[in-house]
MDAnalysis code that builds the backbone (N, CA, C; Angstrom):
import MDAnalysis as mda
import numpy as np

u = mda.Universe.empty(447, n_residues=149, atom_resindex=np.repeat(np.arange(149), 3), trajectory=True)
u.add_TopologyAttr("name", ["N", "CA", "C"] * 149)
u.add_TopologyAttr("resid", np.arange(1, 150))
u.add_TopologyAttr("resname", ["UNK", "UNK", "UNK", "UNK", "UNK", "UNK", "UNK", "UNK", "UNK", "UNK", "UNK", "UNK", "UNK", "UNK", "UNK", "UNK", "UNK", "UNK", "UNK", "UNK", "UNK", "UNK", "UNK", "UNK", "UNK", "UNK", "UNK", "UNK", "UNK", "UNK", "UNK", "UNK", "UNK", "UNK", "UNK", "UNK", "UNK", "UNK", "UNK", "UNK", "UNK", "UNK", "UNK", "UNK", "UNK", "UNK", "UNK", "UNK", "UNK", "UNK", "UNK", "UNK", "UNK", "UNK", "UNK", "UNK", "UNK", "UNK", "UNK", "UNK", "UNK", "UNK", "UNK", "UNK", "UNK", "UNK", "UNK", "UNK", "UNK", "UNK", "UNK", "UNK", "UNK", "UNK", "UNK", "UNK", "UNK", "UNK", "UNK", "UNK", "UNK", "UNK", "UNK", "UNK", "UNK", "UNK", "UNK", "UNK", "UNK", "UNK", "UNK", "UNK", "UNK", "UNK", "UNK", "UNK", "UNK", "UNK", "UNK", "UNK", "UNK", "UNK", "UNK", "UNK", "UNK", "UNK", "UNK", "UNK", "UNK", "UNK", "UNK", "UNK", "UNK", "UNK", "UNK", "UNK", "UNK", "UNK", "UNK", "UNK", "UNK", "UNK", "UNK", "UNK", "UNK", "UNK", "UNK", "UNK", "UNK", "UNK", "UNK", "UNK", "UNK", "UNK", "UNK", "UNK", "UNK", "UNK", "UNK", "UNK", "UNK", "UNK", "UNK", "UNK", "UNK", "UNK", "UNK", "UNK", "UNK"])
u.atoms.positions = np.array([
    [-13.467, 15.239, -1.511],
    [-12.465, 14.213, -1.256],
    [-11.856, 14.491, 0.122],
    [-12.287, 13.347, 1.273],
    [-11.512, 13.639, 2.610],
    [-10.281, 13.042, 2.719],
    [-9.435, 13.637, 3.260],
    [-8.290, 12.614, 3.554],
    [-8.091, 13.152, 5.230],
    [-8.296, 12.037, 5.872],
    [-7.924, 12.296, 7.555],
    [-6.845, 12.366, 7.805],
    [-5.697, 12.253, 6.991],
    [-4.100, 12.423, 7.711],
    [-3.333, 11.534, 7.021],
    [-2.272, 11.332, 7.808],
    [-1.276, 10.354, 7.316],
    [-1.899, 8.842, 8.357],
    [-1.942, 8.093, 7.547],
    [-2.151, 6.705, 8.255],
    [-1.117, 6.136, 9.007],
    [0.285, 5.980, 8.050],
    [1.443, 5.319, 8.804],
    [2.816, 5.673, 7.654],
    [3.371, 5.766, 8.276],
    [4.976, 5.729, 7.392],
    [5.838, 4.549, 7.720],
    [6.738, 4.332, 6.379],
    [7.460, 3.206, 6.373],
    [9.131, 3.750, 6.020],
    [9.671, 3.280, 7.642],
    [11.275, 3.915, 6.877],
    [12.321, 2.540, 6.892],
    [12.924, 2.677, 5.939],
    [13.865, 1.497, 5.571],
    [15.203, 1.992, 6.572],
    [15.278, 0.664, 6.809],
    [16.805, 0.505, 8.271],
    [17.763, -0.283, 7.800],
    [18.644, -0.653, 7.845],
    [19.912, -1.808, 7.593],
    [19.284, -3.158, 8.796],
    [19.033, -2.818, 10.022],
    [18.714, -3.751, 10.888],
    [17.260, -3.321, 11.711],
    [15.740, -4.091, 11.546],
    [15.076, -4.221, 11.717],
    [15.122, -4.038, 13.370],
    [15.834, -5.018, 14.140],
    [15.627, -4.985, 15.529],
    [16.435, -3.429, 15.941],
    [17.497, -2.836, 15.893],
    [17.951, -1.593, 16.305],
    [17.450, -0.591, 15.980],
    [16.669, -0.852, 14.777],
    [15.700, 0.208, 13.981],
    [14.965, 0.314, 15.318],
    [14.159, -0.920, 15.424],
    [12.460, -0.881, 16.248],
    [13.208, -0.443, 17.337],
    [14.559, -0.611, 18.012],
    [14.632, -0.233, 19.573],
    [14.758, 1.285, 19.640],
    [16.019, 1.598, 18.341],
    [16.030, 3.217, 18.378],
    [14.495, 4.215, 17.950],
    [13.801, 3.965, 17.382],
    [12.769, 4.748, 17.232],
    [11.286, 4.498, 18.474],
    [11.657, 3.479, 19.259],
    [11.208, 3.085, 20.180],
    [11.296, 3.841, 21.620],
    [12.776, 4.397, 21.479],
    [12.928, 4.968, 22.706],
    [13.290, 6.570, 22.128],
    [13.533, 6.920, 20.553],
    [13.353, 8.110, 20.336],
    [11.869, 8.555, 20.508],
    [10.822, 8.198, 20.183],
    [9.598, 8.676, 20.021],
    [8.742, 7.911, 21.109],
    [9.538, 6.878, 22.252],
    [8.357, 6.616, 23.210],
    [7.157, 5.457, 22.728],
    [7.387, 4.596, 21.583],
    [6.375, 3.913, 21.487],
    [6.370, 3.005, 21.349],
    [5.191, 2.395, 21.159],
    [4.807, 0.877, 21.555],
    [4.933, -0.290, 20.326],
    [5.036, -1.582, 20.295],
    [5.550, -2.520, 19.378],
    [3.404, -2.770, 18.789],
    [3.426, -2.524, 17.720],
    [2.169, -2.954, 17.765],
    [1.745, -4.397, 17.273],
    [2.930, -4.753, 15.969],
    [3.427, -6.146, 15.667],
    [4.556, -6.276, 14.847],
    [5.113, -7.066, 14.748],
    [7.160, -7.522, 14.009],
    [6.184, -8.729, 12.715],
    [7.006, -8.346, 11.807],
    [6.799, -9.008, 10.953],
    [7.996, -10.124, 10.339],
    [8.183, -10.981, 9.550],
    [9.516, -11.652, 9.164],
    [9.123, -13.000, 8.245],
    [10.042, -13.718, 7.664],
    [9.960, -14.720, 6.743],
    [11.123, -15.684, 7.826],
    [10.044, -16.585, 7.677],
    [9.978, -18.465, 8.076],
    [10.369, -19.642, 7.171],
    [11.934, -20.061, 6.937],
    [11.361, -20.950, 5.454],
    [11.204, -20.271, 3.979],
    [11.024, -19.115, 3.795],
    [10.783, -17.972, 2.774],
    [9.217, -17.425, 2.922],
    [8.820, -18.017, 4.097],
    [7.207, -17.546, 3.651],
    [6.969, -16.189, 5.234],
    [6.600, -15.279, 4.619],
    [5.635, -13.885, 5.325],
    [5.331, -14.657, 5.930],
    [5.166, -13.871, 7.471],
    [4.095, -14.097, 8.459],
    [4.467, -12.712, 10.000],
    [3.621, -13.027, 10.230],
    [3.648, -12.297, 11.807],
    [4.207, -13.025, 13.254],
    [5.331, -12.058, 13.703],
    [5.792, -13.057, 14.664],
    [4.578, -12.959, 15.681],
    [4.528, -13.935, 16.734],
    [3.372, -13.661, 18.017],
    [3.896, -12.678, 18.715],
    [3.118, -12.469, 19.391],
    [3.133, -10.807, 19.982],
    [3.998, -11.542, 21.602],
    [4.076, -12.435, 21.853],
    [5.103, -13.073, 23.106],
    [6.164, -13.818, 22.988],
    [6.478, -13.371, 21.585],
    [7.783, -13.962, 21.145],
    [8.911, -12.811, 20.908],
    [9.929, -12.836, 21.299],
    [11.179, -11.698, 20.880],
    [11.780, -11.828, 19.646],
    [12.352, -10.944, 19.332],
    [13.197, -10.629, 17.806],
    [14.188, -11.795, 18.198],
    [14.517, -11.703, 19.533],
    [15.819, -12.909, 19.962],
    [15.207, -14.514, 19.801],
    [14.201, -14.590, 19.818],
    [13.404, -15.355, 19.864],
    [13.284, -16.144, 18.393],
    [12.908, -15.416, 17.919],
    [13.054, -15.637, 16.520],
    [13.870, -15.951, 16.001],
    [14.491, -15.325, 16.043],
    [16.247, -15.612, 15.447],
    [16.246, -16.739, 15.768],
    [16.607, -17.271, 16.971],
    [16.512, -18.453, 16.895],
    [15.711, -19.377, 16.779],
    [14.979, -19.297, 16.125],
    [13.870, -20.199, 15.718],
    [13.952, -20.461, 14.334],
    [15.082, -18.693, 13.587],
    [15.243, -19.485, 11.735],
    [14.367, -18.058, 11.149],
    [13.481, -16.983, 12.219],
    [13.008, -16.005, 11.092],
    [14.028, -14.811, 10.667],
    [13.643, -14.529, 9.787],
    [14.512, -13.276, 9.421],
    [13.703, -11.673, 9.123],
    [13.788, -11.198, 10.271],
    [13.197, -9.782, 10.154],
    [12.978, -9.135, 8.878],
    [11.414, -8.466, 9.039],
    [11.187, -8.048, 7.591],
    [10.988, -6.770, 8.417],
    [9.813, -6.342, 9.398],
    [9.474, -5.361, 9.692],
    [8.890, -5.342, 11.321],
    [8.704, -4.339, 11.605],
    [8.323, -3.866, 13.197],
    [7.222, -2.218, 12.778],
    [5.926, -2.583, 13.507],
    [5.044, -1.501, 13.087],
    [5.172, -1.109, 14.621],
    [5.350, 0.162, 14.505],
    [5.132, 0.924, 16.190],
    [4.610, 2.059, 16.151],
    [4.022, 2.505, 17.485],
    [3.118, 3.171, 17.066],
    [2.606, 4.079, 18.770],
    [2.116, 5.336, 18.981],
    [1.390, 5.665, 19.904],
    [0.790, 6.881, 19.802],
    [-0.550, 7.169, 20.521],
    [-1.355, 7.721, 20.326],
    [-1.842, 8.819, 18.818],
    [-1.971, 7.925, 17.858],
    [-2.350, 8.319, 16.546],
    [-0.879, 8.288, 15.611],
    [-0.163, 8.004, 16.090],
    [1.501, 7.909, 15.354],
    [1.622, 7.124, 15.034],
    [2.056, 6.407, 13.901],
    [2.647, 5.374, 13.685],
    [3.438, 5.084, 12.099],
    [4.254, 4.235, 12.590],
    [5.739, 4.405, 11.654],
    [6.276, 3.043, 11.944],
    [6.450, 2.284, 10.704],
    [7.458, 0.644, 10.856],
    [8.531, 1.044, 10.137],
    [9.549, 0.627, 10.607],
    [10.609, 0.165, 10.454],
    [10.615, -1.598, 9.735],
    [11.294, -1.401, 8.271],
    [11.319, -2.374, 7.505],
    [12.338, -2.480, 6.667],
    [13.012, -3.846, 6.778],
    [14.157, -4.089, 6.441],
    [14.578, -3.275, 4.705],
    [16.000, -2.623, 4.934],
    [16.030, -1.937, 3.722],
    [17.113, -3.124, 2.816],
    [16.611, -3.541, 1.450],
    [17.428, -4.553, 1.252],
    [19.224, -4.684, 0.182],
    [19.150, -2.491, 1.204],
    [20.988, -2.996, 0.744],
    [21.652, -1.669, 1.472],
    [22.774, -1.672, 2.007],
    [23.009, -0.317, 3.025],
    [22.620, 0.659, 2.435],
    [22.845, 0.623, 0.619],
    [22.525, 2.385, 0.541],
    [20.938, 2.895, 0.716],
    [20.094, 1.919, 1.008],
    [18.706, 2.132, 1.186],
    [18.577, 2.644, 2.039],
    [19.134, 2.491, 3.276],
    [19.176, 2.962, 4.828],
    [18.710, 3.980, 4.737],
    [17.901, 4.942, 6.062],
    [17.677, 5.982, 5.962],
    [16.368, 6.695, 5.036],
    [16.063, 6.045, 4.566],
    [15.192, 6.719, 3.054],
    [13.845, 6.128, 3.777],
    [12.496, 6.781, 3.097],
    [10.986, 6.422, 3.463],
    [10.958, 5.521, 2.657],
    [9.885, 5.087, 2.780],
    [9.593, 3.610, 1.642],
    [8.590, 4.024, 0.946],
    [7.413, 4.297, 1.660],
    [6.366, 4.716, 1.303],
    [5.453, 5.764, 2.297],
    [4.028, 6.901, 1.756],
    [3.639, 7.058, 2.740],
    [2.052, 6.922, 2.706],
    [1.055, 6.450, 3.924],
    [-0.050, 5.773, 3.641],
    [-0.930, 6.939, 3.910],
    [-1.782, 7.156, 3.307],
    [-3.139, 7.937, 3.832],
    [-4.111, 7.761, 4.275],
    [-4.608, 8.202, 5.836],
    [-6.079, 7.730, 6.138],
    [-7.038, 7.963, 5.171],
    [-7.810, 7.715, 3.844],
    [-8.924, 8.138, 3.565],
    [-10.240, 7.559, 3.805],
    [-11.107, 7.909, 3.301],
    [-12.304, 7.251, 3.186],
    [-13.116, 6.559, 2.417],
    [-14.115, 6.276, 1.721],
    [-15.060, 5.214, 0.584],
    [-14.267, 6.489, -0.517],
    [-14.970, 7.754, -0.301],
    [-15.266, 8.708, -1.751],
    [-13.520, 8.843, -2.200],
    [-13.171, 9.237, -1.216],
    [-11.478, 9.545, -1.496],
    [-10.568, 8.435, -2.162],
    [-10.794, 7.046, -1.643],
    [-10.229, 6.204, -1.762],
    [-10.800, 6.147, -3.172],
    [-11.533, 6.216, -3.936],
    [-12.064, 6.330, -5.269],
    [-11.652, 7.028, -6.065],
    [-12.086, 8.786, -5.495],
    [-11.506, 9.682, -5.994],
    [-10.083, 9.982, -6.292],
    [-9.185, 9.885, -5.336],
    [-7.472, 9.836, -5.610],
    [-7.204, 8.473, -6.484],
    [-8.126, 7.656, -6.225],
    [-7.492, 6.374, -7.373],
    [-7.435, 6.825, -8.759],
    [-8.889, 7.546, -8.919],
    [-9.189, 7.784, -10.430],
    [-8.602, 9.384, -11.101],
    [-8.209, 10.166, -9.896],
    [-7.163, 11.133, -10.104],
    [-5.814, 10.792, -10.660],
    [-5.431, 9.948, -10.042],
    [-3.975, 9.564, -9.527],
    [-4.224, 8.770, -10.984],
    [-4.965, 8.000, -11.433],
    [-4.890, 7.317, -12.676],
    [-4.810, 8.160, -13.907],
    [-5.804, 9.027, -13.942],
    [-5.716, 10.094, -15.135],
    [-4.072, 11.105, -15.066],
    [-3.656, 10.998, -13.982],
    [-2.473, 12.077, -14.058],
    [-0.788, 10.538, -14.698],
    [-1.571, 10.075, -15.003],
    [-0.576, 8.791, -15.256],
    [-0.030, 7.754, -14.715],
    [-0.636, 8.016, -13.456],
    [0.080, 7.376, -12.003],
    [-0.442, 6.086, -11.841],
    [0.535, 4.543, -12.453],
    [0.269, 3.522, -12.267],
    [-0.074, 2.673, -10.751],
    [-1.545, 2.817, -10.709],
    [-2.724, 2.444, -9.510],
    [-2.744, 0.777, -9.331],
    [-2.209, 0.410, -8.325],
    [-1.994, -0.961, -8.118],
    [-3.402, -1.513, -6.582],
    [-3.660, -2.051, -6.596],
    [-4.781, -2.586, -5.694],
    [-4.340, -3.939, -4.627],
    [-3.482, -3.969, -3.994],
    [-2.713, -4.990, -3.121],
    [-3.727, -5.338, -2.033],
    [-4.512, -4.636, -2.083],
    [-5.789, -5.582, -1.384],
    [-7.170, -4.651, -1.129],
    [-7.998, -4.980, -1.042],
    [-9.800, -4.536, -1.152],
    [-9.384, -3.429, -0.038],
    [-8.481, -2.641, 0.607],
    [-8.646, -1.262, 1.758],
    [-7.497, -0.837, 1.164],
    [-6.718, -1.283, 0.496],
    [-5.693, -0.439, 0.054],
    [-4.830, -0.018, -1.404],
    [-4.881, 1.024, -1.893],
    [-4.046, 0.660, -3.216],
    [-2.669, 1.732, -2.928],
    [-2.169, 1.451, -3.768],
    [-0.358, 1.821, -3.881],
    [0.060, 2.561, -5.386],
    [0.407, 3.860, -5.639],
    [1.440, 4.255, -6.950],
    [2.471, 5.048, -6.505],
    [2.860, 5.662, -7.195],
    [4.262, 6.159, -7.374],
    [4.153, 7.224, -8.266],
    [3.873, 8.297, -7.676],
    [3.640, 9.715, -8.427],
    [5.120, 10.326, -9.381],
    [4.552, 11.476, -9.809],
    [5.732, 11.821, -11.135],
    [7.106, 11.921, -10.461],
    [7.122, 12.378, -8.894],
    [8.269, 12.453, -8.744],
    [9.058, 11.407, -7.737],
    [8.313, 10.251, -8.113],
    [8.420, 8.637, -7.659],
    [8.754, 8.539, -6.005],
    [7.648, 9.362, -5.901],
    [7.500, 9.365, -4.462],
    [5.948, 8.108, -3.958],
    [6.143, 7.066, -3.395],
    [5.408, 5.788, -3.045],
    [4.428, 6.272, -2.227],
    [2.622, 6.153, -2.362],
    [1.944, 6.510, -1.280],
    [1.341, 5.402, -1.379],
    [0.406, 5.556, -0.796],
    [-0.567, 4.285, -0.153],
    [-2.104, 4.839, 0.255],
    [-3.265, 4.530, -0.743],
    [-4.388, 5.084, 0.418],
    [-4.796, 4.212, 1.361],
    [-5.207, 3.907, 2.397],
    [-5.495, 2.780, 3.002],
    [-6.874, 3.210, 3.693],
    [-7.996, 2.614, 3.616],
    [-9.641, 2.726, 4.412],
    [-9.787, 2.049, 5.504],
    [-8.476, 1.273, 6.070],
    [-8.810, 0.817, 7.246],
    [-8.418, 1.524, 8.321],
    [-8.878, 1.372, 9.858],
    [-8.863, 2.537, 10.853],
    [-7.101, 2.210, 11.453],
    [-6.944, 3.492, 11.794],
    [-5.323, 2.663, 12.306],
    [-5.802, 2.574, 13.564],
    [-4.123, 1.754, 14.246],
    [-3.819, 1.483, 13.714],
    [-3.738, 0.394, 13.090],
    [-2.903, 0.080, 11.482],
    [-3.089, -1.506, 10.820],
    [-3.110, -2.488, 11.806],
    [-3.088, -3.513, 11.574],
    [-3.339, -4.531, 12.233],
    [-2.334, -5.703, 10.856],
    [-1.687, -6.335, 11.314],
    [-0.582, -7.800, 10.673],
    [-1.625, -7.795, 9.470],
    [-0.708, -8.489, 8.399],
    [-1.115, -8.608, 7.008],
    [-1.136, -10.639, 6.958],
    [-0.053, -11.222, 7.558],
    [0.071, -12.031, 7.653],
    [-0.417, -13.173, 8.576],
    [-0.458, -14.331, 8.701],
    [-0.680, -15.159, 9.083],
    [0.509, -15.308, 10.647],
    [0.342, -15.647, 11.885],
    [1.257, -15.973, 12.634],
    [2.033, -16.907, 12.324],
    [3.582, -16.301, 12.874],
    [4.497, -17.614, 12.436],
    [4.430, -18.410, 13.335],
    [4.468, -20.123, 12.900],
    [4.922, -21.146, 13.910],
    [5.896, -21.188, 14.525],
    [6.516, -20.193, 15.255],
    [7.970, -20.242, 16.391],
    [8.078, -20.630, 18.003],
])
């Protein structure tokens, strides 16, 4: 069973845009894509549009993936102050065998194995700590559709 590393981490913020600026200029890195709801519906903002931008256009920040040279970490809206601060989840680079193997581990040890899409599944181990295996190469790439802004 290989596991290449950590894929990406997710830390919950009170505010999405100060999140992405402070960890932006703490760690030096780059916006890779902002995520947010339009109307109520997910999507990806365009990559030449601003958080200011948005706003006025009606989206409401969900998340900001950033990222540089093999690092990467989003910032995603936490949905109440005492969330602030805390990880959300954490993802693992694996591979075909691993991504199998930890599923069917992680299942026998009790650990309810959820499948949120064909490269990635999601549980919550005994000490309800959230991982993620993910088989795609980082870094991710938007889940969503671009928003019309």
């Amino acid at each position: 069973m290989h596991i290449d590393g950590i894929h990406h981490l997710v830390l919950l913020v009170d505010d999405v845009q100060k999140g992405e600026s402070y960890y932006r200029e703490l760690f030096d890195l780059e916006v890779h894509f902002r995520e947010g709801t339009l109307d109520g519906e997910p999507g990806t903002v365009p990559e030449e549009v601003s958080w200011e931008e948005a706003l006025d256009e009606g989206v409401t920040p969900y998340m900001s993936f950033l990222g540089r040279d093999g690092f990467h970490v989003a910032v995603a809206n936490a949905k109440g102050q005492q969330d602030t601060g805390r990880l959300d989840h954490i993802a693992l680079a694996v591979d075909d065998d691993a991504f199998e193997a930890i599923t069917e581990h992680a299942d026998s040890l009790g650990c309810d194995v959820k499948e949120n899409a064909s490269h990635h599944r999601v549980f919550l181990d005994r000490y309800n700590v959230k991982w993620e295996l993910n088989e795609k190469p980082r870094p991710p790439g938007p889940a969503f559709t671009e928003l019309d802004v």
